[in-house]
N, C-alpha and C positions, 0 to 999 in steps of 0.2 A: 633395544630398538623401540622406538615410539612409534603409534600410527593416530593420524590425527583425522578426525572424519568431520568437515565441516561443510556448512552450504554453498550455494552456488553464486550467491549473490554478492556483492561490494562487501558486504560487515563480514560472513562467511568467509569470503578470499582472503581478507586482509586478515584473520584468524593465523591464516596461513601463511601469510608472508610472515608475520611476528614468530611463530613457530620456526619458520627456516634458521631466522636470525638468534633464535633463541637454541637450537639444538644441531641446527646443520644439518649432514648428514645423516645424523643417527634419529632424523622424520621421515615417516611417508605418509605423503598429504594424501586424503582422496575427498572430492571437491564432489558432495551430493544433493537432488534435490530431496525434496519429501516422498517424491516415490520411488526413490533406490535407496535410500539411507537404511533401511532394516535387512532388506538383502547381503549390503556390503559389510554389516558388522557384524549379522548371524555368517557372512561368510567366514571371517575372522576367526568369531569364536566356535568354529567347526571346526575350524583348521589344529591339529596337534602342532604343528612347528611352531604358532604362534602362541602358545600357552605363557610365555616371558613377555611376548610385546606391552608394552604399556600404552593402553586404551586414553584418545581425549578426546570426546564429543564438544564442537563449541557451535553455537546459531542453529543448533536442529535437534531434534529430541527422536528418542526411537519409542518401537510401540512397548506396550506393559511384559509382554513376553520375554522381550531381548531387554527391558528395564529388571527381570527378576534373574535374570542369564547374567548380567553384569554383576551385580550386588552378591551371586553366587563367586563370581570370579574375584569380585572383590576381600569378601571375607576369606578365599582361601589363599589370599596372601597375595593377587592381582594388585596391579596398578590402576584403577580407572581413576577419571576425570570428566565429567560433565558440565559443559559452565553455559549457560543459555541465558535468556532477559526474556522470554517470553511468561506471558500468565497461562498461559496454558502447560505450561511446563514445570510450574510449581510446586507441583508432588515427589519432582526427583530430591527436593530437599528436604525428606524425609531419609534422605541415606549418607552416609556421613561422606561418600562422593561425588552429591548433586550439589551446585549452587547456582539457583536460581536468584535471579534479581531482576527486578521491574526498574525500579526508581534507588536513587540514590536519597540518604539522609537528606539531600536539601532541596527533593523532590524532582531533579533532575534523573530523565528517563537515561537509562541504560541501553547497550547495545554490547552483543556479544566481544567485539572487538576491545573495547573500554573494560570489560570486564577477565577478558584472558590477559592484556597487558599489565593489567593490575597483581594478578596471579604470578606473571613471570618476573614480574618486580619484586614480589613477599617473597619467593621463593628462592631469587637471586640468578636465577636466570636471564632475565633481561635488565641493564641498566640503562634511566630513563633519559631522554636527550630531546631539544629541541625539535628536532624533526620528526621524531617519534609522538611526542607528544600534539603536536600541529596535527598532523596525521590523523594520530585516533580519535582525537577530537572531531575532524570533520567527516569522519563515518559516523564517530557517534549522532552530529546536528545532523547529519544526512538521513541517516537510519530512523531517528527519533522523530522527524521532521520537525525535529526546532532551526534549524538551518532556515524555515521559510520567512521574507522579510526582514533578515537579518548576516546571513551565514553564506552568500549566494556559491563563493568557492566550495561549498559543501555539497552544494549541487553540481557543478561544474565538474569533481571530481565524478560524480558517479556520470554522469555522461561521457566523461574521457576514460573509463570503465566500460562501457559499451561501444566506444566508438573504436577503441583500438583493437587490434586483435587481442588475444588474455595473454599468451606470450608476450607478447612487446611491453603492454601496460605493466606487468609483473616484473618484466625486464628493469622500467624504466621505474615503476615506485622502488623495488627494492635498492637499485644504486642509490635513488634522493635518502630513503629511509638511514641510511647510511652518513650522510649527511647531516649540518646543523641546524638548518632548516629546511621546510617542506615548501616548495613555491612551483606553478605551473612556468614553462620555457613559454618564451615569445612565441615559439610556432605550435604548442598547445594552444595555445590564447587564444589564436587568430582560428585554428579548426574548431575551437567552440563556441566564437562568435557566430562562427557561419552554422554552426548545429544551435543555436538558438535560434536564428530566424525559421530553421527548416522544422524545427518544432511546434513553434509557431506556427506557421503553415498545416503543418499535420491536426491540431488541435483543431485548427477552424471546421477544416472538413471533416474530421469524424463527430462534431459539433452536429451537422448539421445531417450526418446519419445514425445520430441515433435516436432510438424507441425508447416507450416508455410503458410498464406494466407493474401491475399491481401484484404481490405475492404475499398471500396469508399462509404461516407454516408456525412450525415448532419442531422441538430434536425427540420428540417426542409423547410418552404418555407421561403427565405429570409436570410436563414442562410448558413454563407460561404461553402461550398461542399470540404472536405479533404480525400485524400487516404492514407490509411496505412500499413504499411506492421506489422504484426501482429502475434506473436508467443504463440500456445495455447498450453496448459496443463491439466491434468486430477490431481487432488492432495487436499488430507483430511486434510494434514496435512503443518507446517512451508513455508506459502504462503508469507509472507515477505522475508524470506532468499531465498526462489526460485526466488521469483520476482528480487529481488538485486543482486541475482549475477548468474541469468538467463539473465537480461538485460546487464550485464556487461561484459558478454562472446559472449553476443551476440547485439554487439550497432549496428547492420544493420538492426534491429527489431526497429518498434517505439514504441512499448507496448508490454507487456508478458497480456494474458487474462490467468486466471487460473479460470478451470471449480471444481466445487463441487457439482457433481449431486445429493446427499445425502441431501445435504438443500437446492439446486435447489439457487444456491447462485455463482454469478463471483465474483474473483479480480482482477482488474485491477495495473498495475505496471510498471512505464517508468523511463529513466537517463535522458532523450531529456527536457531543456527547453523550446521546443517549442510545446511540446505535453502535453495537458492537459486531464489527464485518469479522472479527476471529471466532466467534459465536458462532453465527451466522455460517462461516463458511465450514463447520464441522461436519453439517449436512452431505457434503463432500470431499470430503476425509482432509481438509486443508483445518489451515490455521492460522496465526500471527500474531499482529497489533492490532487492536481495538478500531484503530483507523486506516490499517492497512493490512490486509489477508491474500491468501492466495487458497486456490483448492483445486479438485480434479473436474475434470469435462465426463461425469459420469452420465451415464444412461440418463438420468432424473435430471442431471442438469444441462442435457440435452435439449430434451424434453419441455424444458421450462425458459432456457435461456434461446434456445436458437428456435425450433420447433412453435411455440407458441410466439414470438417476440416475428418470427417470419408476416405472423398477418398483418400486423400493426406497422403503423402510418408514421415515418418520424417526424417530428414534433419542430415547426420552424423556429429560425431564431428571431428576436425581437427586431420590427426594423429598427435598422442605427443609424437614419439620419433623418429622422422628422425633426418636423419646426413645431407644429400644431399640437399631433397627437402624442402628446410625449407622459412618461411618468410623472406620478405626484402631483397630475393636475386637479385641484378638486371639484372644478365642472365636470372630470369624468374622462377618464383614459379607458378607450377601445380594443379589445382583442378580441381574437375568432379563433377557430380550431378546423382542422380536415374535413368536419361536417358542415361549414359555412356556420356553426352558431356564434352568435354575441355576448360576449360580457364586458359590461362599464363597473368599470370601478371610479369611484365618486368619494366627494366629502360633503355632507349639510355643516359641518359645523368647523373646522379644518382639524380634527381632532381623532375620528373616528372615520373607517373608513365603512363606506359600503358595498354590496356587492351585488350587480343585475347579472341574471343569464336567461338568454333569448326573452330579455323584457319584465322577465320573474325574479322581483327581489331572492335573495338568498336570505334566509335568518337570521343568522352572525355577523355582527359587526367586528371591527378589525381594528386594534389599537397603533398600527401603524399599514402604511403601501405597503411594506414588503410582507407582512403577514396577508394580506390581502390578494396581492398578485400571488404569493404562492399557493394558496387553495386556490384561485383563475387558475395557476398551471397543475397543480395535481391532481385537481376533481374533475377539468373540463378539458384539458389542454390545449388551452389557446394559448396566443405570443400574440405580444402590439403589435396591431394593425399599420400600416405603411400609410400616411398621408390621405392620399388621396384614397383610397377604401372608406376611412375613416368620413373625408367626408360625404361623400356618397351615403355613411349609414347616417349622418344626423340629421 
């Protein structure tokens, strides 16, 4: 008997359907997130009746304790398997039954699904087929977020992953998976047309509630000390498309935090290369991608994310239909913030930008508007003033 213990997410489940079709019966899935996954595998291996099950961990990692508990079961002649793609999971490949993988030879990122279908191919357990391959493909662009601007069915897939119930979805990939090709039905199509605009919609308005605060931290002693400027949200629901293109209306933010009080659960969500949210979110016993994390609703990040973020004012959106006061003008585009103050941003030369607040040059010049407006919105937070404000201040 096999027991397969994998995450709860799109790359996680699909873990599992590839396991179904790969061993049948003789699997038992259990589908965890990061705060039951140690529980459910020290429950295993407490258990005597299970001492033959053969162990395979894939999209989730366990803590260091049940990582020496396995390696023990390992060497006394156990079956494990461990197959993850996160960096934070890197260490299990110091046992001859972790493989961990980020990126592939030609620099293409990994996802745990792409990498256990790969395994049940070496191994002869899964042979590989049209439909299968379409498939993992688009959890892998979905997972990686290389899907964006290019892959858009890779998204469409994990929204028809949330929209269905998990039975039905499971019902209906595994017949396709079965199949020689992987393609969504006509009456998919149309339920995820209409779950785009309603996305759409949700995006605007949590756009336009949310805060924004600054947090200086580190994991502790010895470890480098970074400030960030910090955009939170309250949201139950499509926490990748707010993340995406929350951070992308708003690149003056180094991370979008989205709270989910309901399972006492963050996501964390960055554009910046130089911001790592799987870092970041260890704080709080979570982890991930670089540019995509998750972690717990601990006391501290209570504290920090609901508790202090409660005083603060959210931050308006830029008006969007001026004639006048528009961007990249170099006479000087106007924005204000919660406390009535002003800043122009300007060009003397159309080259270099500058920057007033309440009539006081600032220092720094800016080699482009958008380096420009983004200090106007992380140090001051203001948004373009609407028309007529505007002219009222000139």
């Amino acid at each position: 008997m096999i027991h397969l213990f994998s995450h709860n997410d799109l790359d996680g489940k699909s873990c599992g359907y590839l396991a179904q079709l790969a061993f049948g019966d003789n699997c038992k899935i259990s589908y965890c997130s990061h705060g039951t996954i140690n529980d459910r595998v020290e429950m295993l291996l407490d258990n005597p009746r299970e001492r033959k099950t053969e162990i395979i961990i894939t999209d989730i990692a366990v803590n260091e304790d049940l990582m020496m508990r396995l390696d023990e079961r390992s060497n006394a002649g156990g079956k494990v398997k461990l197959i993850d793609h996160h960096a934070t999971a890197l260490h299990f490949n110091g046992f001859d039954w972790g493989h961990v993988q980020v990126r592939y030879d030609d620099e293409r990122l990994t996802c745990a699904t792409s990498l256990f279908y790969e395994y049940l191919i070496e191994n002869g357990k899964l042979k590989p087929t049209g439909a299968l391959d379409e498939y993992v493909e688009l959890v892998r662009l979905y997972d990686t977020w290389e899907w964006f601007d290019q892959k858009v069915e890779a998204k469409r897939l994990n929204d028809l992953f949330f929209i269905l119930p998990p039975d039905k979805f499971e019902d209906q990939i595994m017949d396709r998976l079965k199949g020689d090709s992987f393609q969504f039905s006509e009456t998919e199509t149309t339920i995820l047309d209409l779950e785009e605009e309603n996305i759409a919609d949700y995006i605007k308005k949590k756009q336009r509630q949310m805060v924004e605060i600054w947090d200086t931290w580190s994991l502790g002693e010895g470890s480098e000390e970074k400030t960030y400027k910090i955009g939170i949200l309250h949201a139950e629901r499509y926490h990748s498309e707010l993340g995406n293109e929350i951070n992308r209306e708003n690149p003056h933010l180094d991370l979008i935090v989205i709270l989910n009080i309901a399972n006492k659960r963050i996501g964390l969500r960055t554009i910046h290369d130089e911001v790592d949210c799987s870092i970041y979110a260890k704080q709080y016993g979570g982890g991930g991608h670089p540019k995509a994390s998750g972690g717990n609703m601990t006391s501290e990040a209570f504290e920090k994310f609901v508790v202090a973020a409660y005083h603060e004012q959210p931050r308006r959106i830029d008006a969007p239909k001026n004639e006048h006061n528009v961007k990249e003008n170099p006479d000087g585009s106007l924005y204000v913030n919660n406390h009535r103050e002003v800043s122009k941003i300007y060009s003397e030369d159309n080259q270099t930008w500058l920057i007033t607040h309440k009539t006081h040059p600032v220092d720094e010049t800016f080699e482009s508007y958008q380096a420009a407006e983004n200090y106007v919105k992380r140090h001051f937070e203001g948004w373009l003033m609407r028309d007529d404000e505007a002219n009222n201040n000139n």
